[in-house]
Every structure is written in structure tokens, then in C-alpha cells.
ZANU-842889 format. One record per residue: residue in three letters; z, x, y of N, C-alpha, C, CB in turn; residue number from 1. Coordinates in steps of 0.001 Angstrom, whole numbers. Glycine has a CB too. Layout:
ZANU-842889
<ALA, <Z, X, Y>, <Z, X, Y>, <Z, X, Y>, <Z, X, Y>, NUM>
...
***
This chain:
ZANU-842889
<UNK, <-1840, -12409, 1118>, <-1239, -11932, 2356>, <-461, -10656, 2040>, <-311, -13024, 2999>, 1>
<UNK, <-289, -9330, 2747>, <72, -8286, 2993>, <1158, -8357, 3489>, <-621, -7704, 3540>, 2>
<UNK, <1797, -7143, 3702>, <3283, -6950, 4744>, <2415, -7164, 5953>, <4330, -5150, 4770>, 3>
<UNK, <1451, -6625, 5958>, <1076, -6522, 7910>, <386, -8003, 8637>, <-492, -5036, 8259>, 4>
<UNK, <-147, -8800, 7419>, <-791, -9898, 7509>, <1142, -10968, 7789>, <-2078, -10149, 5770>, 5>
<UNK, <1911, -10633, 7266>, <3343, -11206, 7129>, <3897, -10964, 8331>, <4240, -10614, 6013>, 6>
<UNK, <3885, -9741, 9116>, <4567, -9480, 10085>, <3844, -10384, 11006>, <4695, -8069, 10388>, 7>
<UNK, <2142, -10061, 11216>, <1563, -10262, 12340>, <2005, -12178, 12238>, <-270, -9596, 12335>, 8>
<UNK, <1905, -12710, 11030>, <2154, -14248, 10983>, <3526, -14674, 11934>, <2417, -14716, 9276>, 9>
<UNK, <4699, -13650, 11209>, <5886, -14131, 11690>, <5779, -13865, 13181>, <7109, -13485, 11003>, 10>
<UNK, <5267, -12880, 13778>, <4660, -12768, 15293>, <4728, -13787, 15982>, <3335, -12456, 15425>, 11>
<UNK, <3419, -14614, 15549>, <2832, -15184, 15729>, <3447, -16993, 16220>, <2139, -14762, 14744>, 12>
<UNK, <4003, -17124, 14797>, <4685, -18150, 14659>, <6130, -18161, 15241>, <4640, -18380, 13407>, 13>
<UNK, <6702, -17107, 15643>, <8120, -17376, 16702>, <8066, -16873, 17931>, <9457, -16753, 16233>, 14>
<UNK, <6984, -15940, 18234>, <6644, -15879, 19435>, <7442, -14443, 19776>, <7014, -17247, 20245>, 15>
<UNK, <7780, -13801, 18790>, <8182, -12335, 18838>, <7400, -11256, 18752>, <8937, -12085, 17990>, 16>
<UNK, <7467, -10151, 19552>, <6677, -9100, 19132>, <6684, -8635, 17604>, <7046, -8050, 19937>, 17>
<UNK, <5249, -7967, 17887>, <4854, -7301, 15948>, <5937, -6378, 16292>, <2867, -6278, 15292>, 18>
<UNK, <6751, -5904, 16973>, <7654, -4739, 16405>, <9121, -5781, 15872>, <8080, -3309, 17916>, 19>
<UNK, <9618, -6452, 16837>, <10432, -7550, 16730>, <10280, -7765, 15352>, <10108, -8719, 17613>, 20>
<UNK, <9472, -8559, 15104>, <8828, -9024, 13584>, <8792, -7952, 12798>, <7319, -9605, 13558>, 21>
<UNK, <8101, -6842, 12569>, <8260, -5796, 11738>, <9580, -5430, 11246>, <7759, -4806, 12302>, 22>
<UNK, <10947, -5221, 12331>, <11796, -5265, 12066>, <12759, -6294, 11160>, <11892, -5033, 12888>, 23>
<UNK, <12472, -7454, 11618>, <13239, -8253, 10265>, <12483, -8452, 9467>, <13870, -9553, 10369>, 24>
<UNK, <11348, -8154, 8898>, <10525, -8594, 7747>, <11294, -7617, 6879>, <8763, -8441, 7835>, 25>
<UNK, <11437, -5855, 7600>, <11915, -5189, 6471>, <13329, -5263, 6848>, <11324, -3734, 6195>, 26>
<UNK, <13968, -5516, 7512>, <15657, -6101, 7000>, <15774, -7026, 5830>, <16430, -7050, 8212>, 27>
<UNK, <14732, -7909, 5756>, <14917, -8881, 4594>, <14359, -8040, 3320>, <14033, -10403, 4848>, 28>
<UNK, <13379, -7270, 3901>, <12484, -6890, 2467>, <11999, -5294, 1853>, <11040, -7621, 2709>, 29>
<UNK, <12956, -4940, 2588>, <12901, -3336, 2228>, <13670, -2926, 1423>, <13121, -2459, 3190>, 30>
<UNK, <13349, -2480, 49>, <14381, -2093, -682>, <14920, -612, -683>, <14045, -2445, -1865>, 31>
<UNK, <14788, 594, 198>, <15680, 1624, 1055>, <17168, 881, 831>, <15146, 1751, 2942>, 32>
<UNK, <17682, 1970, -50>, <19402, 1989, 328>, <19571, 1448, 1710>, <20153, 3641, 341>, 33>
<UNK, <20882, 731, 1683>, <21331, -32, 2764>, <20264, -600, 3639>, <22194, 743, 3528>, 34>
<UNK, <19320, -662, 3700>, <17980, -1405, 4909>, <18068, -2961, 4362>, <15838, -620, 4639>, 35>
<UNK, <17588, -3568, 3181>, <17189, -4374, 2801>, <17966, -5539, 2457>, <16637, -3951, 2136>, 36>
<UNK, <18557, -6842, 3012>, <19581, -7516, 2381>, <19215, -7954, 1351>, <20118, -8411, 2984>, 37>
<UNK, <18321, -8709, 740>, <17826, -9162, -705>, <17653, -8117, -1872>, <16450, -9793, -548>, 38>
<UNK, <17402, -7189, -1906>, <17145, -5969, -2481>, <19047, -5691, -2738>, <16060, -4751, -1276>, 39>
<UNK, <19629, -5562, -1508>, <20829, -4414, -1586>, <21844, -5561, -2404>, <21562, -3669, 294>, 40>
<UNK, <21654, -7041, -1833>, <22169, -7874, -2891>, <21664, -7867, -4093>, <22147, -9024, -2599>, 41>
<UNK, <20510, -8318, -4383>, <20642, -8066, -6264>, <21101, -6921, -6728>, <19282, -8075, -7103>, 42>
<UNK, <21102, -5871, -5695>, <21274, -4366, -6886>, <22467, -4406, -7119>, <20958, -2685, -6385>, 43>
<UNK, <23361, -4980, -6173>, <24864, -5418, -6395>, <25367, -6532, -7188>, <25388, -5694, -5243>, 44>
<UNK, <24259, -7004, -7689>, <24850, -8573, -8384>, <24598, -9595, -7959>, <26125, -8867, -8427>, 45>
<UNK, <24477, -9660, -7014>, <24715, -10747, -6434>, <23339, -11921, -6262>, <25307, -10240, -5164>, 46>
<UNK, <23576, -13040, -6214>, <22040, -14109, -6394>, <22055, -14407, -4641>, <22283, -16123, -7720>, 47>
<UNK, <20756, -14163, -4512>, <20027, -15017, -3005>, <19337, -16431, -3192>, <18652, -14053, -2305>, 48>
<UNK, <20231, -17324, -3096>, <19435, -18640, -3238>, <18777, -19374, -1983>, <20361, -19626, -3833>, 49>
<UNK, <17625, -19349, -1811>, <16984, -19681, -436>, <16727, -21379, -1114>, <15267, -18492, 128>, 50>
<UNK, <17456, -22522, -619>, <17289, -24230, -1242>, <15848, -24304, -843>, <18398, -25722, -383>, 51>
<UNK, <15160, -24675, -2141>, <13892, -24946, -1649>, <12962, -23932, -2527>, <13827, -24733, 1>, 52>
<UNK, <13219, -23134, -1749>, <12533, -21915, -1613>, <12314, -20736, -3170>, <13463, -21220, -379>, 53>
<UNK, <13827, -21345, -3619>, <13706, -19982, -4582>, <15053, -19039, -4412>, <12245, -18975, -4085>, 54>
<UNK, <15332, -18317, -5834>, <16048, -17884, -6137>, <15970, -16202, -6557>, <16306, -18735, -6803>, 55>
<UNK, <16780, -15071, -5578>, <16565, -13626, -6634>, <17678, -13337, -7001>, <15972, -12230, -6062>, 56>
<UNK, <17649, -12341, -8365>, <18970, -12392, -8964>, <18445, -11031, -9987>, <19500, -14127, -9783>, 57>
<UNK, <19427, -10765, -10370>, <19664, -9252, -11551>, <20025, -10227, -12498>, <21109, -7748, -11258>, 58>
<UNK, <18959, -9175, -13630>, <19147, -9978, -15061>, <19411, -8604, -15983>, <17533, -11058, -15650>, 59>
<UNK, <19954, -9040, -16735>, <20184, -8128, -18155>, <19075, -7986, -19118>, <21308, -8734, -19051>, 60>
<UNK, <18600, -7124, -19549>, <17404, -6916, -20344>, <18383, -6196, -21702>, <16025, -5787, -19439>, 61>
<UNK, <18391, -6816, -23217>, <18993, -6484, -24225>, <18672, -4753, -24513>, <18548, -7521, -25310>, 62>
<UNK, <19578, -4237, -25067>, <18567, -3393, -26329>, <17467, -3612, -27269>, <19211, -3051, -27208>, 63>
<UNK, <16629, -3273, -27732>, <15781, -4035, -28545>, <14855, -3138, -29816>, <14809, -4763, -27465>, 64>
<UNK, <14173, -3600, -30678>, <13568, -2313, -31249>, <12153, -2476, -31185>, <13996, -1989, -32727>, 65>
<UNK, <11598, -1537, -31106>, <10101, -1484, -30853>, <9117, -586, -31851>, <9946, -925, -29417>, 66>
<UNK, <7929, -1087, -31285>, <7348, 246, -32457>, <6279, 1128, -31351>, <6135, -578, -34252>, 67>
<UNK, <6034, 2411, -31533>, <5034, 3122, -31003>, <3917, 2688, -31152>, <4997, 4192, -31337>, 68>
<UNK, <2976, 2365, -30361>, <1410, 1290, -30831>, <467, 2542, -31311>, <386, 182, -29104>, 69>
<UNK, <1209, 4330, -30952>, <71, 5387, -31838>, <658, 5611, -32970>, <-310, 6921, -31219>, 70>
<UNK, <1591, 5451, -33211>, <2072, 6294, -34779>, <2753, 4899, -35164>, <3440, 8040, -34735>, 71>
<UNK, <2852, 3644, -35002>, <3592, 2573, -35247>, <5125, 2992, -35736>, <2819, 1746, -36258>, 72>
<UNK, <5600, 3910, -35454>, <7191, 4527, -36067>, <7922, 3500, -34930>, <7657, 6750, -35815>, 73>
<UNK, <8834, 2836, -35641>, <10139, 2177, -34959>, <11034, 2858, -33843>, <11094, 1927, -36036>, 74>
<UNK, <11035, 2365, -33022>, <11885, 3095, -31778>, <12615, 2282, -30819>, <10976, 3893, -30876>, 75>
<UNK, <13826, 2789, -30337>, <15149, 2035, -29841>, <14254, 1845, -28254>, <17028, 3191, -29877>, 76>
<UNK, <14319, 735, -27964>, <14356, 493, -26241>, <15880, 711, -25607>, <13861, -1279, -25825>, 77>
<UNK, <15967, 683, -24836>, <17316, 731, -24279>, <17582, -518, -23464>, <17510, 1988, -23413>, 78>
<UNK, <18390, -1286, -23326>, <18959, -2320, -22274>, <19007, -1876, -20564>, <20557, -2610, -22777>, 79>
<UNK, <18911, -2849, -19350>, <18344, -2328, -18628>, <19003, -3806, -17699>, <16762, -1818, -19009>, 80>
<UNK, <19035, -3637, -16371>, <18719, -4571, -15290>, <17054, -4698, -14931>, <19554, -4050, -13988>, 81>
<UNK, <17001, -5892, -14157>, <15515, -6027, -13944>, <15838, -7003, -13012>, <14449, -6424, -15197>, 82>
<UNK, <15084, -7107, -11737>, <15381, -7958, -10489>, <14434, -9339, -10991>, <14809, -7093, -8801>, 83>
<UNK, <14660, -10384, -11020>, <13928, -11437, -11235>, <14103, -12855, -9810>, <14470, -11853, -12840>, 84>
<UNK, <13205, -13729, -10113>, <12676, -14607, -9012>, <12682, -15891, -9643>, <11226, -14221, -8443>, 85>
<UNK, <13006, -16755, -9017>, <13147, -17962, -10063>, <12560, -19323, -9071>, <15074, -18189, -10669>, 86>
<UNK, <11129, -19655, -9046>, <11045, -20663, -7631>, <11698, -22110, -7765>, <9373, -20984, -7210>, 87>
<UNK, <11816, -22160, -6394>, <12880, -23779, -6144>, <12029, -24969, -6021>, <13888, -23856, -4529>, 88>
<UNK, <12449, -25819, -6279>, <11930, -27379, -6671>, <10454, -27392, -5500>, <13501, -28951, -6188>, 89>
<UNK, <11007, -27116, -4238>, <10287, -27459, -3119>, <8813, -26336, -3066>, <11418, -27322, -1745>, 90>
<UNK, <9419, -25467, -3553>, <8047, -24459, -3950>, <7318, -24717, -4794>, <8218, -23239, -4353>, 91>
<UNK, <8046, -25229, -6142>, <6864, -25627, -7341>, <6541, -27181, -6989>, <7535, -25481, -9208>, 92>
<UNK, <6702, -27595, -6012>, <6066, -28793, -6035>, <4747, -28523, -4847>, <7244, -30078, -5669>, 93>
<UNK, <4844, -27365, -3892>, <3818, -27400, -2749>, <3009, -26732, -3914>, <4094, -26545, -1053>, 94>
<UNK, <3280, -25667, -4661>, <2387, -24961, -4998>, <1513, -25656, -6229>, <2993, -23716, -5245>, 95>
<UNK, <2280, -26473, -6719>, <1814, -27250, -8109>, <1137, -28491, -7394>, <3245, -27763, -9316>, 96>
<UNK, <586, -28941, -6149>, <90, -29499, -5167>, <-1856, -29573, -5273>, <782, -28631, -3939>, 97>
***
């Protein structure tokens, strides 16, 4: 499923127009400065726990050392945030179904 296959669903299923629907799909899911609440929360820290459903959250990625795979010479990665997803009981059980 797509964003447009997502909108037209949520349409569908509450009985709102595709613009209606278009609009909160990307309130929830647009990551645009200030547009997006899930997005504008992790970039801030902060965890979205949907019960059930699943969890997003900012993680810490270490420093680390690596090697070049053309010249194999050792080289510094740098440490980093990275947005991660963590699914909830009720998800890995439909999907593990």
C-alpha cells in the first residue's frame, strides 16, 4: 500500500473526503519541519507509543571503526541519531498470524 492507496483507504473507511483524509495522513506522516507530529516528535526526543500498534523513537548510533571495502584502510564512522520502529505485541501477533 502507497500514501495514495492510504489516503483513499482512510477515505473510505471514515467516510471523509480524499482531501479531508490527505490532510491528516500527512499531519501524522509528513516529515516537513513543523507539518508532521511523529516525525517532529522523534526529532525532538521524544517516543510515540501507539498500545498495540507499535512504537517510534530516536536512537543513538555509537562512533565506530570501519574499513573502506576499496582500499580496506581503517576509517572513523561518526555517531549519529537514527529514527527507529519497534512493533507492539498486537502487531506481531496479527502479522506473525
Amino acid at each position: 500500500m502507497n500514501k495514495t492507496e492510504l489516503i483513499e483507504e482512510v477515505a473510505r473507511r471514515t467516510g471523509m473526503t480524499v482531501a479531508a483524509a490527505r490532510r491528516t495522513v500527512d499531519v501524522l506522516f509528513s516529515t516537513a519541519p513543523r507539518e508532521g507530529i511523529i516525525a517532529g516528535a522523534v526529532a525532538n526526543g521524544d517516543r510515540v507509543q501507539i498500545t498495540g500498534f507499535g512504537t517510534f523513537e530516536r536512537r543513538r548510533r555509537k562512533k565506530r571503526t570501519g574499513r573502506n571495502p576499496q582500499t580496506g584502510q581503517e576509517i572513523s564512522i561518526p555517531g549519529g541519531n537514527y529514527p527507529a520502529f519497534t512493533a507492539g505485541k498486537s502487531l506481531k501477533d496479527r502479522v506473525g498470524s
